[in-house]
N, C-alpha and C positions, 0 to 999 in steps of 0.2 A: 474451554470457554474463555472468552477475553474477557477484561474489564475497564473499566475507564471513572473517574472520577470526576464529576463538574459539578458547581453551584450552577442551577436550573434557573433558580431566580435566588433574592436577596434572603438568607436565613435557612435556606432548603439546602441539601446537598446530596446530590444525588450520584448512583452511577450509571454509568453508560456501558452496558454490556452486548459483547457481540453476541450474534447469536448466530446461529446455524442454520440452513435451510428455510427460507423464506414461502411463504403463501400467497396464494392468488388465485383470484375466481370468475368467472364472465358471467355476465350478463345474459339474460335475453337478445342477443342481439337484433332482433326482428322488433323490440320492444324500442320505445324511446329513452335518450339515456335525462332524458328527466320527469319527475313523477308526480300529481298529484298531490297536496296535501292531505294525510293523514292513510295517501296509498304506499303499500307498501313495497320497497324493489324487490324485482323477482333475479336472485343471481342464479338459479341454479344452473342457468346455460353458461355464466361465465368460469362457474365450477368444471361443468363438463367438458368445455376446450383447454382449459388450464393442467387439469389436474396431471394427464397422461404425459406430459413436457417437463414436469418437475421431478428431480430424482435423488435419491439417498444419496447420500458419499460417507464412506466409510475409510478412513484415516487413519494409517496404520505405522507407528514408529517403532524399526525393531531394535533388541538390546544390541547397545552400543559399548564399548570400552570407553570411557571418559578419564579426565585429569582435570583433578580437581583439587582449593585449596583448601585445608581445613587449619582449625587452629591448633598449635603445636602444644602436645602434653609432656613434657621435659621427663616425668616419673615414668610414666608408662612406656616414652619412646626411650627410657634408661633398659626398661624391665627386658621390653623386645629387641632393644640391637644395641647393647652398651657401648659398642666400642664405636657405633656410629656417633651417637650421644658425644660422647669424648671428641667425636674426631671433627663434629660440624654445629660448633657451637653458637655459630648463625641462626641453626634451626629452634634454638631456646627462646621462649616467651614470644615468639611470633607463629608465622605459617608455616607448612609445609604441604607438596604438592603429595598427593596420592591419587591410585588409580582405581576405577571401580564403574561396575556395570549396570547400568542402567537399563530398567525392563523394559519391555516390551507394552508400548501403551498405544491405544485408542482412543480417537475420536470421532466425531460425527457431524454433517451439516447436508447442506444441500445443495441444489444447482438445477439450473434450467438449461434442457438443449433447446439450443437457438436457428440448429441445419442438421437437417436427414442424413447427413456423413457424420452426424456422433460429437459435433462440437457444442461444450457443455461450459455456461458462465458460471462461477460462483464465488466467491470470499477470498481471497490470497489467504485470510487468517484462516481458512478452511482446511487448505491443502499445503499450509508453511511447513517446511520440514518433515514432509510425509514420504517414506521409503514403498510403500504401496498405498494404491486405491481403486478401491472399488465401489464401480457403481451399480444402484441396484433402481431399476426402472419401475412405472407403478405396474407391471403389468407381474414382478417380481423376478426377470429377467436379469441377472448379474454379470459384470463387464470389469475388466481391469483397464482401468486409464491413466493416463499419459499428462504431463505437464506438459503444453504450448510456450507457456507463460505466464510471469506474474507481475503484478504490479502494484508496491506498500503503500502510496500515493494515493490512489483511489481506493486500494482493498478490494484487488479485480484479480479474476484468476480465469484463467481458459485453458479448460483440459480439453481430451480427447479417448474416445471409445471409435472402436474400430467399426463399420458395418454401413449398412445403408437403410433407409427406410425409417428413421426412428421421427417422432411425433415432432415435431420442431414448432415453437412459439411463434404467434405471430406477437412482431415487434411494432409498436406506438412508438408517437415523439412523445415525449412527458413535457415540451414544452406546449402540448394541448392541455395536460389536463388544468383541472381547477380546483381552487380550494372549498374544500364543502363535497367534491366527484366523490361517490362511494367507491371503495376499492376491496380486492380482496388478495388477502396473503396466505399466499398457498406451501408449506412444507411440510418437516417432518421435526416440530418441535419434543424435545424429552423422548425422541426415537421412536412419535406416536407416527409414522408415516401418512400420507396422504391425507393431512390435516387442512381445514382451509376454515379461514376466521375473514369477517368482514365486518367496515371502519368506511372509514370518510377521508379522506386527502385533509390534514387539518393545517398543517402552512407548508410553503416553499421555498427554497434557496433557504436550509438551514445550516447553520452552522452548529458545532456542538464545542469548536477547539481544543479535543481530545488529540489531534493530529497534528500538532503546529508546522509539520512540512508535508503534510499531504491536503488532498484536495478536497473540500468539504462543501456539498451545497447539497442536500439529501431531503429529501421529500418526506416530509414528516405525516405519520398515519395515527392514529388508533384501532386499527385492525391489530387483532390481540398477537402480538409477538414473544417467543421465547427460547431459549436455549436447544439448538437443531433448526433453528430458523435460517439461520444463516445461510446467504448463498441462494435461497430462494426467491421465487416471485411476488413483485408486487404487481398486480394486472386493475386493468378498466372493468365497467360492467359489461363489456363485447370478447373479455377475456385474453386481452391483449395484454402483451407484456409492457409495464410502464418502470419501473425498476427492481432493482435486486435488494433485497433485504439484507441490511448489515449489520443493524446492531437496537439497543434498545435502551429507553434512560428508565431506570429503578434505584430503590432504596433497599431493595433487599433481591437482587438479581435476579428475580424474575417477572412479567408483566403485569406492568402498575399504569397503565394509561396512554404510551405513547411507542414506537417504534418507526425507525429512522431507515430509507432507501436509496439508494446511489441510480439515478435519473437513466433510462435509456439513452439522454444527450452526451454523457459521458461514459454509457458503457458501448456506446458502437465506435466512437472512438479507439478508445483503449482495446477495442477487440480484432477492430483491423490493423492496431498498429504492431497489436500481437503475433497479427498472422502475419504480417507481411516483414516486420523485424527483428521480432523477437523481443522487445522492448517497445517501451512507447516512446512516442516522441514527442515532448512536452514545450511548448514554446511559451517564452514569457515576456512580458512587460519591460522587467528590469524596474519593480519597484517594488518599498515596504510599504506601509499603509495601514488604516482601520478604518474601518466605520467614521460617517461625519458625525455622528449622532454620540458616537463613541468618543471621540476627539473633543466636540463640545460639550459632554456631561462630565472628560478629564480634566478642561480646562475649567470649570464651574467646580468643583471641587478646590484646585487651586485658586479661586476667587476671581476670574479672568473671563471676559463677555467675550465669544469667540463669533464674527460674522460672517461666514462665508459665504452669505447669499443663495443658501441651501441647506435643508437637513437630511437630502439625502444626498449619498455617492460613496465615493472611496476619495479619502484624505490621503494626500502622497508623501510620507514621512521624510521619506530619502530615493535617492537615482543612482541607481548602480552605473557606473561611468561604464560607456562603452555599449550600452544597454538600446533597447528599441525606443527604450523612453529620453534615452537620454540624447538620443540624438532627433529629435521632431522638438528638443527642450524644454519638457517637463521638468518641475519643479519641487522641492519642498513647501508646501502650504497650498499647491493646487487639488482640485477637486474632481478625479473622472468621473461624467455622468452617464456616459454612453459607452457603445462599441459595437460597429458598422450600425450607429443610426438606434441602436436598440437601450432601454434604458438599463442600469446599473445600480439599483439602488444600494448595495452592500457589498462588501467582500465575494461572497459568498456568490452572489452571481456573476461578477466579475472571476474568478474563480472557474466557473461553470462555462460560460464565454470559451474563455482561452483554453479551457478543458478538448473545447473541439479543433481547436487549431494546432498547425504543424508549426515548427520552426523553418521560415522563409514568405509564411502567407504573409499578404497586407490586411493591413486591418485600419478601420477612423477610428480615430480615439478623440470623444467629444471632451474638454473638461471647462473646470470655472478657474479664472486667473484672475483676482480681484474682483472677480461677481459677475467679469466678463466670459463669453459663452467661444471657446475657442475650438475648431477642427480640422486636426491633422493627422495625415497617413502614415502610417509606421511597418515597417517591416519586423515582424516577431523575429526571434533569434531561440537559440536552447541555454542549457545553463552553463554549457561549454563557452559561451558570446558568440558564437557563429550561427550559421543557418544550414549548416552540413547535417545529415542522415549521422544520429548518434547510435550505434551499433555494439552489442555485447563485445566484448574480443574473447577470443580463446586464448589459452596458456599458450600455444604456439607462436603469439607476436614475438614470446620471450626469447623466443630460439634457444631452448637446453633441456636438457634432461636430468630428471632429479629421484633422488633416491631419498625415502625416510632412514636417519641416521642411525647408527647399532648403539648397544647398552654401553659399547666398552667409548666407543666417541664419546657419551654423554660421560661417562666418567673422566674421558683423557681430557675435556675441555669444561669439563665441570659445567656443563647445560642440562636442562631439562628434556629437550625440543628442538625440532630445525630438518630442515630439506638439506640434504647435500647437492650439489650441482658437481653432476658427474661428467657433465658434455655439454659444452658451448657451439651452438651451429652460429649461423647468422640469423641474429635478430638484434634485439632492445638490449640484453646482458653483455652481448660482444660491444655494443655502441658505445656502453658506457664503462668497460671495462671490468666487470665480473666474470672469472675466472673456475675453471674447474677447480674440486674441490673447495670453493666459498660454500658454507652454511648459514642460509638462510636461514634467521631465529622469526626475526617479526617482520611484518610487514603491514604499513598501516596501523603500526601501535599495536595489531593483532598475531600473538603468538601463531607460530606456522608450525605443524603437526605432522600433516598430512599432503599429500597433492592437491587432494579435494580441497582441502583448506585454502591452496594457494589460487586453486582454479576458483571459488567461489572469491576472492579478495580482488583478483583481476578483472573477471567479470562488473562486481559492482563497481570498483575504480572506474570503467573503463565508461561507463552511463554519467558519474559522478561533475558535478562541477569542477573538481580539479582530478582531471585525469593521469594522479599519480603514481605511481608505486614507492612509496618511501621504506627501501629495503636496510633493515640490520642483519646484520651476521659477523660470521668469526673464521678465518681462515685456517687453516690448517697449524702453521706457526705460531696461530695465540693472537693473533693480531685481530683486532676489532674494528668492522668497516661498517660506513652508512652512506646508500647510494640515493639518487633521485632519480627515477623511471618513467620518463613521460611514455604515454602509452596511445598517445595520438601519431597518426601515420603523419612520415614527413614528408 
C-alpha cells in the first residue's frame, strides 16, 4: 500500500494513500441522469454493467538475493572473521555491505478491462516490481498477465491477459461529467472483491502534490475508497467508465471522506501511447509555474499587492530556453489562461490539457502580459527539446556483451559489484571507446549488479530529459575510468 503525506488545509495533516482496485457502478441508464428532489438514484443498473469489467490483480514478488548496507559491529565482525577485522580496517565504525534474502511477498489491487482481447488498466504502483500476476475476473476465472507498460507520471499501468470475449468497459470523456454527478467506485477494497460504494463527483482538476514530477489533475469523489481500490473504476450513473481509482487522503489510512481518480482524458492517452510505443509521449510547454491565486497569497505574505489583472490561470515562473514557450516568447510574470481556446484556471488543468497532446501537436496558448490578452501558436516539444518519437532503447544500442563479475575479480580489484564487458560489437561503447574487459561499477550514480540492472538504467535514460549513460568502471590494470554515453541515435 503506498502512502503520501499533505496538509489538506491549514492545521490538518493528512495522508494520501494509494489504494488498490477502484469501484464503479451504473445507473439506470433508461432513467434520467438527473433526479427529483428528496427522489432517490437508482444505480443498481450502473452496478450491473460495471461490475463484470472490473478484476482482482494479485501481485507477486519472489525471494530475491539482495546486497544491502548495514551498520558495522567491529566486536562481533572480530568474533566472526578476525583476520578480516585486522585486514579491512575501513570496515570499523561505519558500513558494510551484506547479502541476504528476501521473501517472497504479496500484494493486491485492481483493474478494469477496457477491450475483449484482455487489455486491462490499472495503478503502475499496482504492478511496480511484480515478477508474476494474476488476474482473477468477477466471474472467478484466473489468468496470468503480462506488462504492456507503465507510466510513474500518471500512475498508469496496462497489462494484458490472453483470450477473447472478455466484458470490456464502456469508456466516457470525464471532461462531461459534473461536480455534484453521482458516481460509483467499483473494486476489491481489503480483498473484499466485487465491492461497489457510491458518492458524488465532489471537485475537479485536483491537485494533491504528492507527485512533484508527475501529472496530477484527479477527480475528487466521496465514494468510499480503500486499500485494494487501487486500479479500479470510477464510472457515471449509465455505468460508464469515467476514471481509475488511485489513491485516497486520510489521517489514519484508511477511508475518511474523500478519494482521488485519474480522468479517462488522461488515461486513453497514456493507453495508446502504450500500445503503440511502449512509453508515453509527453509533450510540454517548457515552463515552471503555480497557481495565480498561489503567487498572490506568496506575494501577501511577503507584504507585496501583486496585480495581474486575474486570479485565475497559471503564473509563468521561468522559460526553459529552447522550449515551445520559449520560442512564441513567453515570459517570467506572464499569465496562461487558456489552451486551444479552452480555459485554464490552475496547474492542474493545464496539466491535464497537455496530458492529451504529443510532442510536435500545435496548440494556442492564450495568456495575460501586463493585463493585456495575448494569442499564440506553439509547437509542443518532449523533455528531450525536440518533437521526435521518444522511444525505450534496448541494451543492444550498447553494442557488447557483459558478464556478472566472479568473487575472485571482486577481491583482485577490491569491488563490491560490476558488469564485465567481455565483447565490444558496434555500437555507443565502441563510439566512445570502452573496451573489452572494462567493469562497469555505476552507472547513473546507480550501483550495476546485474544485466537487468543495466537494461532497466538504459531503458529509463533513454525516455529521460538527458538521455545519458554516465558510466564508471575499473579496467583490468587498476585503472579507473568515467565515460559519457549519449544514447540518442545520430
Amino acid at each position: 500500500m503506498k502512502k503520501y503525506s499533505k496538509y489538506l488545509m491549514v492545521a490538518m495533516c493528512v495522508i494520501a494513500v494509494a489504494f488498490s482496485a477502484g469501484s464503479f457502478i451504473r445507473v439506470n441508464a433508461a432513467s434520467s441522469s438527473t433526479t427529483a428532489p428528496g427522489q432517490p438514484v437508482d444505480l443498481t443498473y450502473a452496478a450491473e454493467k460495471s461490475l463484470p469489467s472490473v478484476v482482482h490483480i494479485l501481485s507477486t514478488r519472489n525471494s530475491k538475493v539482495q546486497t544491502v548496507e548495514v551498520e558495522s559491529d567491529p566486536f562481533n565482525d572480530f568474533f566472526s572473521d578476525p583476520f578480516g577485522f585486522f585486514g579491512s580496517p575501513q570496515g570499523r565504525g561505519g558500513t558494510q555491505k551484506r547479502q541476504i534474502r528476501t521473501p517472497k511477498s504479496q500484494g493486491s489491487g485492481s483493474g478494469v478491462i477496457i477491450s475483449s482481447d484482455g487489455y486491462i488498466v490499472t495503478n503502475n504502483h499496482v504492478v511496480e516490481g511484480a515478477d508474476e500476476l494474476t488476474v482473477t475476473l468477477n466471474d472467478n476465472k484466473e489468468y496470468s498477465a503480462r506488462i504492456i507498460g507503465t507510466d510513474k507520471s500518471t500512475d498508469l499501468a496496462l497489462i494484458k491477459i490472453e483470450g477473447n470475449g472478455f466484458p470490456a468497459i464502456t469508456i466516457a470523456n470525464s471532461d462531461d461529467i459534473k461536480v455534484g454527478e453521482w458516481v460509483l467506485a467499483v473494486g476489491n477494497p481489503f480483498n473484499l472483491t466485487n465491492t461497489v460504494t457510491a458518492g458524488i463527483v465532489s471537485a475537479k482538476s485536483r491537485s494533491l502534490y504528492v507527485n512533484t514530477k508527475g501529472v496530477e489533475s484527479f477527480i475528487q469523489t466521496d465514494a468510499a475508497i480503500n486499500r485494494g481500490n487501487s486500479g479500479g473504476a470510477l464510472v457515471n450513473t449509465k455505468g460508464e467508465l469515467i476514471g481509475i481509482n488511485a489513491m485516497l487522503y486520510s489521517e489514519t489510512g484508511s477511508y475518511s471522506g474523500y478519494g482521488f481518480a485519474i480522468p479517462t482524458s488522461i488515461m486513453n492517452k497514456v493507453v495508446d501511447d502504450l500500445k503503440k510505443y511502449g512509453t508515453v509521449q509527453r509533450a510540454v510547454i517548457g515552463i515552471s509555474g503555480t497557481d495565480v491565486k498561489n503567487q498572490i497569497d506568496l506575494q501577501k505574505e511577503e507584504g507585496k499587492e501583486l496585480d495581474l489583472g486575474t486570479t485565475e490561470g497559471i503564473y509563468v515562473d521561468s522559460v526553459v530556453d529552447e522550449s515551445a514557450a520559449a520560442e512564441i516568447g513567453l515570459k517570467e510574470g506572464d499569465v496562461i489562461t487558456a489552451i486551444d481556446g479552452k480555459q485554464v484556471k490552475k496547474m492542474a488543468e493545464l496539466q491535464e490539457a497537455l496530458a492529451t497532446k504529443r510532442p510536435g501537436d500545435k496548440v494556442s496558448i492564450t495568456y495575460l502580459r501586463d493585463k493585456k490578452k495575448n494569442t499564440k501558436n506553439a509547437t509542443l516539444k518532449n523533455e528531450q527539446g525536440n518533437t521526435g518519437v521518444v522511444k525505450k532503447i534496448d541494451l543492444d544500442i550498447l553494442g557488447g556483451n557483459f558478464r556478472e563479475i566472479s568473487t575472485t575479480q571482486k577481491q583482485q580489484y577490491n569491488i563490491s559489484n560490476g558488469l564485465e564487458v567481455i565483447k565490444v560489437n558496434d555500437g555507443k561503447l565502441k563510439e566512445e571507446g570502452i573496451s573489452k574487459g572494462f567493469i562497469i561499477q555505476k552507472v547513473n550514480d546507480v550501483a550495476v549488479k546485474t544485466i537487468e540492472d543495466l537494461q532497466l538504467i538504459v531503458k529509463e535514460a533513454s525516455t529521460s530529459k538527458d538521455p545519458v549513460l554516465y558510466i564508471q568502471g575499473i579496467y583490468p590494470t587498476g585503472k579507473k575510468a568515467y565515460f559519457a554515453v549519449p544514447l540518442q541515435e545520430n
